[in-house]
Backbone atoms as SQL, in Angstrom:
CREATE TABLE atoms (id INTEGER PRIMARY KEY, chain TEXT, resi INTEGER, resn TEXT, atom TEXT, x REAL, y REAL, z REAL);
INSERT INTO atoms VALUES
  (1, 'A', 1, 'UNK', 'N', 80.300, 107.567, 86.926),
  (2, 'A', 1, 'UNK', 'CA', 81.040, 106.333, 86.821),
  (3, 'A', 1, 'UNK', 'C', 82.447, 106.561, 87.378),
  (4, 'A', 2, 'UNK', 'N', 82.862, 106.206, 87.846),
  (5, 'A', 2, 'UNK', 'CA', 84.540, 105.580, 88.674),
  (6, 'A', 2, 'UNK', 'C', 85.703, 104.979, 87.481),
  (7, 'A', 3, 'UNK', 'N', 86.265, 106.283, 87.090),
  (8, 'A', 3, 'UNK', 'CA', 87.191, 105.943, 86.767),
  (9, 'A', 3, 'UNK', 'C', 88.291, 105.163, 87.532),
  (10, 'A', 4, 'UNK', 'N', 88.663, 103.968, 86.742),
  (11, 'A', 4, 'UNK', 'CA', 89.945, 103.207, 87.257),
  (12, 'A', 4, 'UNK', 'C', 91.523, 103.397, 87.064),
  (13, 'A', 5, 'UNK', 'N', 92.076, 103.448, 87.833),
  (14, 'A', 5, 'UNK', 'CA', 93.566, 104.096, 87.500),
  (15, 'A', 5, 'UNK', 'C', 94.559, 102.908, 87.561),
  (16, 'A', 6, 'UNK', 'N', 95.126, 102.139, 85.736),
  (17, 'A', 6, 'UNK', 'CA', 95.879, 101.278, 86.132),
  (18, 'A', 6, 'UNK', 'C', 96.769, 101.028, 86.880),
  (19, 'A', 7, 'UNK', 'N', 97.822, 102.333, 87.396),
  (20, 'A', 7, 'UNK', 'CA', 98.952, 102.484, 87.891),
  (21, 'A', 7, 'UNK', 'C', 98.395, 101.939, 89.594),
  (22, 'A', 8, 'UNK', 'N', 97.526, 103.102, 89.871),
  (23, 'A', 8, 'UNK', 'CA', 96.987, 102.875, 91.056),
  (24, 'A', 8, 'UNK', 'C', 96.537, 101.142, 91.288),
  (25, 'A', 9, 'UNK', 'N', 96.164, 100.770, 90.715),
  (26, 'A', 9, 'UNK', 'CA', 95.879, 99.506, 91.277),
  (27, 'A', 9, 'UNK', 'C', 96.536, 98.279, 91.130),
  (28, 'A', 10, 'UNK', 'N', 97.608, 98.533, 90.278),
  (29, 'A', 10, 'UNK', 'CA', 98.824, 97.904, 90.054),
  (30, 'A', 10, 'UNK', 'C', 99.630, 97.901, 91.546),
  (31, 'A', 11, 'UNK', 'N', 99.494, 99.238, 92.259),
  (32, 'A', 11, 'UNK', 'CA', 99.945, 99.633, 93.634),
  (33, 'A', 11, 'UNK', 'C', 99.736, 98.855, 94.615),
  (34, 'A', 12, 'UNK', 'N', 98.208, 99.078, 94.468),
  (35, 'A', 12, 'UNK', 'CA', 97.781, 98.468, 95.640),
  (36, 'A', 12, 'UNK', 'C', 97.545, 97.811, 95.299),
  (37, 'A', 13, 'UNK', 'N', 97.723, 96.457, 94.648),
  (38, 'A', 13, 'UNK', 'CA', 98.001, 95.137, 94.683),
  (39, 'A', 13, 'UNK', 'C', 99.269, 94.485, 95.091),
  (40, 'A', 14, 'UNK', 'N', 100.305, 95.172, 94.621),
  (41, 'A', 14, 'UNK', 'CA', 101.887, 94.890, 95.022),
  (42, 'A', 14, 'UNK', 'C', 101.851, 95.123, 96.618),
  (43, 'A', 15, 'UNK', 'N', 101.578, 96.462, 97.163),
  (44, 'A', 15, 'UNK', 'CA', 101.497, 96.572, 98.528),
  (45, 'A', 15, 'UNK', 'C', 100.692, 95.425, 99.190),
  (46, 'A', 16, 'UNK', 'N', 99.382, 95.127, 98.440),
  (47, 'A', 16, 'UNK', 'CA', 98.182, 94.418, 99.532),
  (48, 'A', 16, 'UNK', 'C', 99.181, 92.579, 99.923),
  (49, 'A', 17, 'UNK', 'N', 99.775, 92.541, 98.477),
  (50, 'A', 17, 'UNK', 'CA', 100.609, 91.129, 98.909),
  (51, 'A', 17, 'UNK', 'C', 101.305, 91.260, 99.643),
  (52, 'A', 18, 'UNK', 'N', 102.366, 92.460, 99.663),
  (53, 'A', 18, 'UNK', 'CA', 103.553, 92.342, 100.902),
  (54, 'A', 18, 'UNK', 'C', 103.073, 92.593, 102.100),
  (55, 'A', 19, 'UNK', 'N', 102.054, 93.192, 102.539),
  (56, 'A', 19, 'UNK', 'CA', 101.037, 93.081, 103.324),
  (57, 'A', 19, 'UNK', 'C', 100.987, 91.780, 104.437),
  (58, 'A', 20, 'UNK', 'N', 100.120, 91.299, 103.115),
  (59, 'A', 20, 'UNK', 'CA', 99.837, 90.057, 103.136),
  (60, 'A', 20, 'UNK', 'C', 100.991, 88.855, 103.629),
  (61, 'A', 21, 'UNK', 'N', 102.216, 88.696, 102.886),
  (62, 'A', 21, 'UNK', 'CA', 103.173, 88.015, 103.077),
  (63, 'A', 21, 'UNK', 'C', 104.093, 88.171, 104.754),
  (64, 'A', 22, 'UNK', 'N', 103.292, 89.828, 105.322),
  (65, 'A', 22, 'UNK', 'CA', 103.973, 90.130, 106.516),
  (66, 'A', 22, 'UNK', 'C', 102.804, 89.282, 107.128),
  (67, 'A', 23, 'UNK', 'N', 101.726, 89.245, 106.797),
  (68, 'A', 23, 'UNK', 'CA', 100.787, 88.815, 108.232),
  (69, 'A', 23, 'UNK', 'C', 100.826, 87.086, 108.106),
  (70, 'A', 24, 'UNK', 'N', 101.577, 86.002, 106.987),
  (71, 'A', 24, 'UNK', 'CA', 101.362, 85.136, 107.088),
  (72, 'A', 24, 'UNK', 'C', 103.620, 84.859, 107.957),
  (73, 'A', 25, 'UNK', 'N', 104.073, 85.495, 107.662),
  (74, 'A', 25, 'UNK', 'CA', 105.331, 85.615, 108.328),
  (75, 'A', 25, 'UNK', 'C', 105.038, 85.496, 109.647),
  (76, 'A', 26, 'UNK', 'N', 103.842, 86.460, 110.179),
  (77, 'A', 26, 'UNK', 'CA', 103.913, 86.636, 111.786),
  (78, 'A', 26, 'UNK', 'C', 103.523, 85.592, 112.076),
  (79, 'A', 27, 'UNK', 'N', 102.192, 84.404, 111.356),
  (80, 'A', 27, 'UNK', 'CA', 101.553, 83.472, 111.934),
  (81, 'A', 27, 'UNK', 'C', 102.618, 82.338, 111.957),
  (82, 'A', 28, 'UNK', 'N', 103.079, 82.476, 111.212),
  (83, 'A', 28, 'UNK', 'CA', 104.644, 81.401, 111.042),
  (84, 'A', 28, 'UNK', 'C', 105.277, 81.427, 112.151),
  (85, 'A', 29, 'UNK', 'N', 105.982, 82.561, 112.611),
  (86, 'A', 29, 'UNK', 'CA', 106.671, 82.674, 113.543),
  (87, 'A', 29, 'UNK', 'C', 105.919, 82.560, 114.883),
  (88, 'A', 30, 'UNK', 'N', 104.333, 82.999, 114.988),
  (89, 'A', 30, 'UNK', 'CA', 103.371, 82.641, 116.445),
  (90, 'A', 30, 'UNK', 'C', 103.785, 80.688, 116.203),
  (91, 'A', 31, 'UNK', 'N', 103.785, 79.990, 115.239),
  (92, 'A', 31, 'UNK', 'CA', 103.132, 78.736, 115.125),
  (93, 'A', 31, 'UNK', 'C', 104.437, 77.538, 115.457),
  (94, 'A', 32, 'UNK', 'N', 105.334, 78.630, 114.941),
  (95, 'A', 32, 'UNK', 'CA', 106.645, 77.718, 115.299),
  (96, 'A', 32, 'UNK', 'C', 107.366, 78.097, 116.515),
  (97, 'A', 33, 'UNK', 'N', 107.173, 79.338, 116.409),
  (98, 'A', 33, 'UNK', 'CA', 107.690, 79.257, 117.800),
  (99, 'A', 33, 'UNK', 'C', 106.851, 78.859, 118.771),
  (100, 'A', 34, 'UNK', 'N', 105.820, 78.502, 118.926),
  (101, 'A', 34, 'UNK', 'CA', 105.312, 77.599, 119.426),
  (102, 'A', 34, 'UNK', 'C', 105.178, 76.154, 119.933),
  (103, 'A', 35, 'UNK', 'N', 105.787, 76.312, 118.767),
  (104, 'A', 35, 'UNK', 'CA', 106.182, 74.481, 118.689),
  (105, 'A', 35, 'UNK', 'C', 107.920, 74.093, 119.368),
  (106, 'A', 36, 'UNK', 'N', 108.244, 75.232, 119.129),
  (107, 'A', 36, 'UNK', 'CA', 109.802, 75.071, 119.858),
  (108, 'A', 36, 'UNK', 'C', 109.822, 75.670, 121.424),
  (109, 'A', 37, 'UNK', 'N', 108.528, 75.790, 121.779),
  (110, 'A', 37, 'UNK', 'CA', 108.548, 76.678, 123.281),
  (111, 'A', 37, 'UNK', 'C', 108.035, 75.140, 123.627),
  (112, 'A', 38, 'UNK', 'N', 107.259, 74.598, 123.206),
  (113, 'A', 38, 'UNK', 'CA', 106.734, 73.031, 123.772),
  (114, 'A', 38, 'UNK', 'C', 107.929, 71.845, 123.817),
  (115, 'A', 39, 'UNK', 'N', 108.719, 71.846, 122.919),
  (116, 'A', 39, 'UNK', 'CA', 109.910, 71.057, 122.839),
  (117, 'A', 39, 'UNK', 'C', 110.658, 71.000, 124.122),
  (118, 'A', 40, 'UNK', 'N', 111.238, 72.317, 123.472),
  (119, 'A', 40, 'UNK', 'CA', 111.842, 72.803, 124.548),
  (120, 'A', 40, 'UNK', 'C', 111.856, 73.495, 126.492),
  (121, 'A', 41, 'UNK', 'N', 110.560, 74.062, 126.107),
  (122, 'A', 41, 'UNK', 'CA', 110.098, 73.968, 127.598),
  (123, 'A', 41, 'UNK', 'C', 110.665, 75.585, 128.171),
  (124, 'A', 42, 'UNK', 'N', 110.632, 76.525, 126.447),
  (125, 'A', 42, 'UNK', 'CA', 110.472, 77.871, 127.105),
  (126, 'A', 42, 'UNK', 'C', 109.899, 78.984, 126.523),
  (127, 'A', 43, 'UNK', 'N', 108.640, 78.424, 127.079),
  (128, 'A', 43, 'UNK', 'CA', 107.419, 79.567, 126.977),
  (129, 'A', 43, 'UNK', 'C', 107.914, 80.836, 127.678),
  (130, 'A', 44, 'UNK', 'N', 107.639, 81.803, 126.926),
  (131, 'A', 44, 'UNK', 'CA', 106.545, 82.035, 125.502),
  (132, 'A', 44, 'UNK', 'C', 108.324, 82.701, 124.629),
  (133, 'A', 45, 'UNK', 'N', 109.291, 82.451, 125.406),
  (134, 'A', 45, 'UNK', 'CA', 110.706, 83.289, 124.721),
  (135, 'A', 45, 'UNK', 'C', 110.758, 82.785, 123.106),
  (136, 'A', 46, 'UNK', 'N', 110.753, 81.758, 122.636),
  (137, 'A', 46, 'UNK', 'CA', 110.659, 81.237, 121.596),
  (138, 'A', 46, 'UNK', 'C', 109.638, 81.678, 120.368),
  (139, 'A', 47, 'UNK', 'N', 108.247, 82.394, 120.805),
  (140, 'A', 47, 'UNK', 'CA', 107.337, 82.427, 120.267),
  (141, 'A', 47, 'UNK', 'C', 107.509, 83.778, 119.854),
  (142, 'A', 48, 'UNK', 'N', 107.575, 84.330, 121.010),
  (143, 'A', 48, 'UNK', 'CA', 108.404, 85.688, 120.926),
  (144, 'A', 48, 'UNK', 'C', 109.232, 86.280, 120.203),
  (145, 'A', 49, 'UNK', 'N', 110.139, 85.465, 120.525),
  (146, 'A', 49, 'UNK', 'CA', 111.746, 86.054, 119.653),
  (147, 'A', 49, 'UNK', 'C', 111.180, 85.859, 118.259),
  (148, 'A', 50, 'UNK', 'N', 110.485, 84.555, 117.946),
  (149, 'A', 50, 'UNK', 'CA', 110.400, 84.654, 116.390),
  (150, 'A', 50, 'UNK', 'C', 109.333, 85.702, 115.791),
  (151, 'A', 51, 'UNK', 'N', 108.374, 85.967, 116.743),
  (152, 'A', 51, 'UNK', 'CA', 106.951, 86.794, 115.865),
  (153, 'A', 51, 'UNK', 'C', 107.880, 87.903, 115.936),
  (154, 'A', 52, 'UNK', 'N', 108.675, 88.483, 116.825),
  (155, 'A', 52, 'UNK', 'CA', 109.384, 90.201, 116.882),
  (156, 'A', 52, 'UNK', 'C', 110.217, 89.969, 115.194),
  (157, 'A', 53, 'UNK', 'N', 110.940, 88.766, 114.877),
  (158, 'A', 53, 'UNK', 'CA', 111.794, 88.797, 114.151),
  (159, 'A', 53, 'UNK', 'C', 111.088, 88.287, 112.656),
  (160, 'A', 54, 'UNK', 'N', 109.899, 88.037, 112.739),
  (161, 'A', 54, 'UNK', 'CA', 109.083, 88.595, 112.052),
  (162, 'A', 54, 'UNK', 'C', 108.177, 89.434, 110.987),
  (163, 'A', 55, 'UNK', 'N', 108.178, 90.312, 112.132),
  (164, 'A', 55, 'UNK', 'CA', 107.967, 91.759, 112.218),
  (165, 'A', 55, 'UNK', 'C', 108.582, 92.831, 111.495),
  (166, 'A', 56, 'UNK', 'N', 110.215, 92.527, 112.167),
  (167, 'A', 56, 'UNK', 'CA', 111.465, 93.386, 111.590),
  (168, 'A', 56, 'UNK', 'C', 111.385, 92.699, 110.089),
  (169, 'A', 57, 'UNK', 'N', 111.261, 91.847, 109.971),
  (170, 'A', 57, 'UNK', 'CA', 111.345, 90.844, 108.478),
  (171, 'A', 57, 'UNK', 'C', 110.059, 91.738, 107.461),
  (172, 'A', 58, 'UNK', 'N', 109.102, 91.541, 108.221),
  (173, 'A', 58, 'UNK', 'CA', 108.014, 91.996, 107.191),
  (174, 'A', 58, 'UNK', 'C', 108.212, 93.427, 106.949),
  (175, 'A', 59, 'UNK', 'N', 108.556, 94.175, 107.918),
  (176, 'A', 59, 'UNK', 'CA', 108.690, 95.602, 107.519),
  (177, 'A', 59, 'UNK', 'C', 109.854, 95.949, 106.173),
  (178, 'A', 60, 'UNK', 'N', 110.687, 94.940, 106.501),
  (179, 'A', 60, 'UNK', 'CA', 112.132, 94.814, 105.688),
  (180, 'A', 60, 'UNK', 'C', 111.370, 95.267, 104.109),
  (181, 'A', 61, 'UNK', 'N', 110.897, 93.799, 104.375),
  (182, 'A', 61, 'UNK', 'CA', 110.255, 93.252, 102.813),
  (183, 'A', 61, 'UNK', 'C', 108.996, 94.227, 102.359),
  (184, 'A', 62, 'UNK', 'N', 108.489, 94.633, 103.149),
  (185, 'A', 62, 'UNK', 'CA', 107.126, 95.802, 102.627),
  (186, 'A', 62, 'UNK', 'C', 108.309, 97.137, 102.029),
  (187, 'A', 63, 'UNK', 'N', 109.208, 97.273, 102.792),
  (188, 'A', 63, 'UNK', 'CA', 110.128, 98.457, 102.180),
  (189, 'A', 63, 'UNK', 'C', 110.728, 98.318, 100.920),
  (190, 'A', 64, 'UNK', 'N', 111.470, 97.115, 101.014),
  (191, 'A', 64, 'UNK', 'CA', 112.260, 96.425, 100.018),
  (192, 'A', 64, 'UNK', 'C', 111.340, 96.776, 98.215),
  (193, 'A', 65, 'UNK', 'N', 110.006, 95.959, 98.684),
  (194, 'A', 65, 'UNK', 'CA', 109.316, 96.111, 97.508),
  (195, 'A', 65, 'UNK', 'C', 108.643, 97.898, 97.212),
  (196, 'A', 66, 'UNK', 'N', 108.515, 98.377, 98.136),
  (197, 'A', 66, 'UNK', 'CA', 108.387, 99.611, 97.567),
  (198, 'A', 66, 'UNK', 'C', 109.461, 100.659, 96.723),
  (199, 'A', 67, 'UNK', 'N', 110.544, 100.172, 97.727),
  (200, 'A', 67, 'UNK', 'CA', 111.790, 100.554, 97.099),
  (201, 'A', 67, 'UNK', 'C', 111.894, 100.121, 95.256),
  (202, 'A', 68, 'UNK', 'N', 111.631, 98.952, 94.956),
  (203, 'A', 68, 'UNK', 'CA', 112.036, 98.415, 94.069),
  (204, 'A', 68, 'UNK', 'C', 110.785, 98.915, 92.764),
  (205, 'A', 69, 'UNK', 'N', 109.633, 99.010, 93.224),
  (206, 'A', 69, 'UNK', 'CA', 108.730, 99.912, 92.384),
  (207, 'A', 69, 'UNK', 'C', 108.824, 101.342, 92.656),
  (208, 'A', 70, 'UNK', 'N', 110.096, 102.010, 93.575),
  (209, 'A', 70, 'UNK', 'CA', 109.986, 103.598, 93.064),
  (210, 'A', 70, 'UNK', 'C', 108.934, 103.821, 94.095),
  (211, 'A', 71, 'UNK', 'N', 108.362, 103.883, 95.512),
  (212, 'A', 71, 'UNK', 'CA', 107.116, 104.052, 95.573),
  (213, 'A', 71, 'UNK', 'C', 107.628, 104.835, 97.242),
  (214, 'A', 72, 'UNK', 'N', 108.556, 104.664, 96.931),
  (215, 'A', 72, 'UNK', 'CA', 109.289, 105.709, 98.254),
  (216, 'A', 72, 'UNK', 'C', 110.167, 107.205, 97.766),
  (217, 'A', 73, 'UNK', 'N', 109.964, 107.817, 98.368),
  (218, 'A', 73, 'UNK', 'CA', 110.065, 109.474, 98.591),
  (219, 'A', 73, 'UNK', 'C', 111.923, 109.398, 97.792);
């Protein structure tokens, strides 16, 4: 039988959301900047600039929360 480890999965649940919260950040930033490259009329710089900034965002926040549970070195 498979022992379960509360701590452990307390973990990887906190991680799987910030995860998570990075990959719905990126679709945000594909979707709007999208919508401001059509407005405006400059593909793909708009779509771009926002998914990179993003990116830097989600990494922020995946750190941030590890930081804040102790889960960094």
């Amino acid at each position: 039988m498979i022992k379960l480890d509360g701590k452990k999965i307390r973990i990887a649940m906190m991680m799987g959301n910030a995860v998570m919260t990075k990959a719905i950040m990126i679709a945000a930033g594909w979707y709007f900047g999208s919508k401001l490259d059509k407005k405006y009329g400059t593909e793909p710089y708009g779509m771009v600039g926002l998914v990179i900034l993003a990116m830097i965002l989600g990494v922020w926040y995946i750190l941030r929360v590890a930081k804040k549970n102790n889960l960094t070195d």
